[in-house]
C-alpha positions as CSV (number, residue, x, y, z in Angstrom):
1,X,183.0,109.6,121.5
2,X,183.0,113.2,121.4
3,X,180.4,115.8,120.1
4,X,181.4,115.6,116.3
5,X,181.7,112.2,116.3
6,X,178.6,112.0,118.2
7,X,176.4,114.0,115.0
8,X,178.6,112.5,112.3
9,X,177.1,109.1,113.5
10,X,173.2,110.6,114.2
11,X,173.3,112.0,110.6
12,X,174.6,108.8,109.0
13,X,172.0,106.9,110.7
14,X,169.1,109.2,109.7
15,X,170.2,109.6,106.0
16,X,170.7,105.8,106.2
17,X,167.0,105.5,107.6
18,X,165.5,108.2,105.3
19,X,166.7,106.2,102.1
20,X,164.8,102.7,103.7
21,X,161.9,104.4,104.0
22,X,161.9,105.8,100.5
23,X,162.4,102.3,99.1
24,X,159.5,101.1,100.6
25,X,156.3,100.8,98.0
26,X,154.1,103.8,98.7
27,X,151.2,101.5,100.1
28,X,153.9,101.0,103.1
29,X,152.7,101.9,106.6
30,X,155.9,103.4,107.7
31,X,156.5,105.3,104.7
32,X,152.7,106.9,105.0
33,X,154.0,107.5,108.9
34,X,156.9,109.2,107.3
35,X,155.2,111.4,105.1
36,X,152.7,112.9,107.5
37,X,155.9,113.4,110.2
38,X,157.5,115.4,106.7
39,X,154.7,117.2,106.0
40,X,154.2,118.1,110.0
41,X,157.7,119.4,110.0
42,X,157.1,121.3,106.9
43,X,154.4,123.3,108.4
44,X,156.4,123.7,111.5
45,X,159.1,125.2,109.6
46,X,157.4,127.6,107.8
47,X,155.3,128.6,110.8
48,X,158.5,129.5,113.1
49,X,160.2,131.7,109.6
50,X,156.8,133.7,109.6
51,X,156.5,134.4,112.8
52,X,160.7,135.3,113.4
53,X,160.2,137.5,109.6
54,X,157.2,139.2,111.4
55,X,159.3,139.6,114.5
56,X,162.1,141.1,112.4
57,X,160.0,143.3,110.5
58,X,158.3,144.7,113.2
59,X,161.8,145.6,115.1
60,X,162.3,149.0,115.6
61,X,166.1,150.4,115.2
């Protein structure tokens, strides 16, 4: 299996896996587990575009 085929298949599976959990009753372990991992992400995310839009603002042409 090459590359593409390769994240085509990831993807699937994680889109697959991301719908289970949301069909689980909010009192679910997993989805709880799920929800913190989101949020952590979340804050990762928006951490790294700070710091690269500070990095980009403070460039000097």
């Amino acid at each position: 299996m090459n590359a593409k085929g390769w994240a085509i298949t990831a993807s699937l599976g994680a889109a697959a896996g991301a719908v289970a959990v949301l069909m689980m009753p909010r009192t679910n372990p997993t989805r709880r587990l799920a929800a913190k991992a989101a949020n952590k992400m979340e804050d990762v995310a928006w951490k790294v575009s700070d710091t690269i839009h500070q990095k980009v603002d403070n460039f000097d042409m």
